[in-house]
C-alpha positions as CSV (number, residue, x, y, z in Angstrom):
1,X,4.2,-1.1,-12.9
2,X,2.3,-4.8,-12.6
3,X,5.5,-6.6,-12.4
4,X,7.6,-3.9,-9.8
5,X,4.9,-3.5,-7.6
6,X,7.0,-3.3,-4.1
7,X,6.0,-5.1,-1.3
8,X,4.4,-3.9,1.6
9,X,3.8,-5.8,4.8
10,X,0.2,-4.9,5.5
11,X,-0.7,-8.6,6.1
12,X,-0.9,-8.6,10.0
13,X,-1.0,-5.1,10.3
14,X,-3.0,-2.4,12.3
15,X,-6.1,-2.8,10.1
16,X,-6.8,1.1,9.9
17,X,-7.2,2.1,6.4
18,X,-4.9,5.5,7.3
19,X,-2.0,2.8,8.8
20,X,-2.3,0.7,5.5
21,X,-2.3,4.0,3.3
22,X,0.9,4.9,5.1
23,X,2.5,1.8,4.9
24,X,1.9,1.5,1.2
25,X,2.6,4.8,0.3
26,X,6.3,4.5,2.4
27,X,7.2,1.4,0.2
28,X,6.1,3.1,-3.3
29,X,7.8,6.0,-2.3
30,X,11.0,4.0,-0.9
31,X,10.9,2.4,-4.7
32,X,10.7,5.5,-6.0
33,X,6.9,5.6,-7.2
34,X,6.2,9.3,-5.1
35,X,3.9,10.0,-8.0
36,X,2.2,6.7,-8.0
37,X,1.7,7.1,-3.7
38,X,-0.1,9.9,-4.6
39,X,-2.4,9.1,-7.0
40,X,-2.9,5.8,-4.3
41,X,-3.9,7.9,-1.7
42,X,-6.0,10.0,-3.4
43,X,-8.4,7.0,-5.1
44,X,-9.0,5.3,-1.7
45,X,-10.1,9.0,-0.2
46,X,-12.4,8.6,-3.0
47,X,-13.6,5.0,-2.6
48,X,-16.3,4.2,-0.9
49,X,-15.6,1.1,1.3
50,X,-12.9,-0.6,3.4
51,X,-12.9,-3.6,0.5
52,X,-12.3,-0.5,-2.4
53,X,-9.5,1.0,-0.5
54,X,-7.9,-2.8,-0.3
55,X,-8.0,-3.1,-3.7
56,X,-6.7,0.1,-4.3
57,X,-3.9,-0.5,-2.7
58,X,-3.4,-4.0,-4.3
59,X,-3.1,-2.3,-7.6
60,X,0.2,-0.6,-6.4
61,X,1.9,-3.0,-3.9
62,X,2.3,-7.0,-3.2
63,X,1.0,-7.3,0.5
64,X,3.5,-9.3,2.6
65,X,2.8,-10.3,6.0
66,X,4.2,-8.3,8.9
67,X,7.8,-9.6,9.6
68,X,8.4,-11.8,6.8
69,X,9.5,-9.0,4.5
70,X,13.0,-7.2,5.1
71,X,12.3,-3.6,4.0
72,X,9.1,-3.4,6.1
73,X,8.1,-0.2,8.4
């Protein structure tokens, strides 16, 4: 998945962990990785700081800034 991560425009965003979760797990799912937003979701529930869940999510989606992505939510 390294090289098809889908982007998600968390850059600029609502900082809130649960906003980022959704917006990353709308763009896996959108690029048909349901399975993959799941698994996401349930290893930053599991971390144990802000900087854990970031990286999480990095592992699963190229962060774009808000409004300079297309497909953005």
């Amino acid at each position: 998945m390294e090289n098809d991560k889908p982007k998600a425009a968390i850059i600029g965003a609502d900082g809130n962990v649960y906003n980022l979760i959704g917006i990353c797990s709308k763009s896996l799912k959108k690029a048909g990785y349901e399975k993959e937003a799941h698994e996401m979701s349930e290893r930053i529930f599991k971390s144990k700081s802000y900087d854990e869940a970031l990286a999480i999510m990095c592992e699963y989606i190229e962060p774009v800034e808000v409004g300079g992505y297309e497909n953005e939510y």
